[in-house]
C-alpha positions as CSV (number, residue, x, y, z in Angstrom):
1,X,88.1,90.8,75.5
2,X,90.9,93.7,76.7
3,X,93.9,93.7,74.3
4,X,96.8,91.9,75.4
5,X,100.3,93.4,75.4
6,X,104.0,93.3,77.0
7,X,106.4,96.3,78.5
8,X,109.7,96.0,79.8
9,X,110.1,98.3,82.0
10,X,113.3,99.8,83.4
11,X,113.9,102.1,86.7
12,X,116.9,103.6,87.8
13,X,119.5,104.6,87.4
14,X,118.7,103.9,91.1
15,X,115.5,103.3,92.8
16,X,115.3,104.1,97.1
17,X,112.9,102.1,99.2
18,X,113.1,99.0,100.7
19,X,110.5,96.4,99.1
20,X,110.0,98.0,95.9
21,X,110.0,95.0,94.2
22,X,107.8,93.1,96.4
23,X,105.5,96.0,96.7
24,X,105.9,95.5,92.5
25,X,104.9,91.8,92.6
26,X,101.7,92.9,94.8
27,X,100.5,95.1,92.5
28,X,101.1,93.1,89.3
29,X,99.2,90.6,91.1
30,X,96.6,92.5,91.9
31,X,96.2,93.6,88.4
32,X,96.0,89.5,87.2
33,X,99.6,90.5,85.8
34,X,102.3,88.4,85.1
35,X,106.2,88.3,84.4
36,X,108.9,89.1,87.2
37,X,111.2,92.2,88.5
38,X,114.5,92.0,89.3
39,X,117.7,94.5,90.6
40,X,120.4,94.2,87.8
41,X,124.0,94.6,88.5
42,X,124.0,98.7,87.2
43,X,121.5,99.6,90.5
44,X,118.9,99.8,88.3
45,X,115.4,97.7,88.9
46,X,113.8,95.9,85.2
47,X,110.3,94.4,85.1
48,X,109.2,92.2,82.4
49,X,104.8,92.4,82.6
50,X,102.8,91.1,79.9
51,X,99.0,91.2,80.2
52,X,95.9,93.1,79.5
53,X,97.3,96.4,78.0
54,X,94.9,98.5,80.4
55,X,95.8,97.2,83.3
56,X,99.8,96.8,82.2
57,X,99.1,100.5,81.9
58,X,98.0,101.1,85.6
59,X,101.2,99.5,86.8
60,X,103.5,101.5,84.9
61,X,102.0,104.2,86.0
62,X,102.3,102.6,89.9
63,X,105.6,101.9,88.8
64,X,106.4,106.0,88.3
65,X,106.6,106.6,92.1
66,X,106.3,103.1,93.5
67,X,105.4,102.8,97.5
68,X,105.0,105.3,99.7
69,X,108.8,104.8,100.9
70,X,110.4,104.7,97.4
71,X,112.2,107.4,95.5
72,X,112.0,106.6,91.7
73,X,114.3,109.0,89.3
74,X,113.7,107.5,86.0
75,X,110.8,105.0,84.7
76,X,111.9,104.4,81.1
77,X,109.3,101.5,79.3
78,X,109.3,99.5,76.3
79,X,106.2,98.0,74.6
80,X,106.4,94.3,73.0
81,X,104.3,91.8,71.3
82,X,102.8,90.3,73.6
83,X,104.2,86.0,73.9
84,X,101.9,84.4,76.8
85,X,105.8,83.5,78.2
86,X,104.3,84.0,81.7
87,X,102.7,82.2,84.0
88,X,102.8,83.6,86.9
89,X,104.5,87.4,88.5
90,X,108.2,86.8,90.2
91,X,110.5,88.5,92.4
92,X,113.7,87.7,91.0
């Protein structure tokens, strides 16, 4: 069984492109990812994503230049224990 892990992980300080996190939440999902993505009041976009670590992985490195239409200046991510707080991936 893959290791399980968490990231938060924050993108800004502004992110262009309409749907990024939609486009997040697709990906997560296709990577049997959970946790949720939401814009915070400073322009910036934060994902919470727990899961198997190899596969978190793969989405933060998605995450680096997004969908085709996004700009992305900063991808800054923090690992945590992973908690099983999750059921499911959100767009907040």
């Amino acid at each position: 069984m893959a290791e399980k892990g968490a990231i938060l992980i924050v993108l800004g300080p502004r992110v262009q492109g309409v749907g990024f996190r939609v486009e997040m939440k697709s990906m997560a999902e296709e990577l049997s990812l959970v946790g949720n993505v939401r814009n915070c009041s400073n322009s910036r976009v934060r994902a919470e994503v727990e899961g198997e670590k190899y596969r978190i992985e793969q989405l933060r490195d998605w995450a680096k230049s997004g969908p085709e239409s996004a700009e992305v200046e900063q991808v800054l991510c923090f690992w945590r224990p992973f908690k099983g707080k999750f059921t499911e991936f959100q767009v907040k």
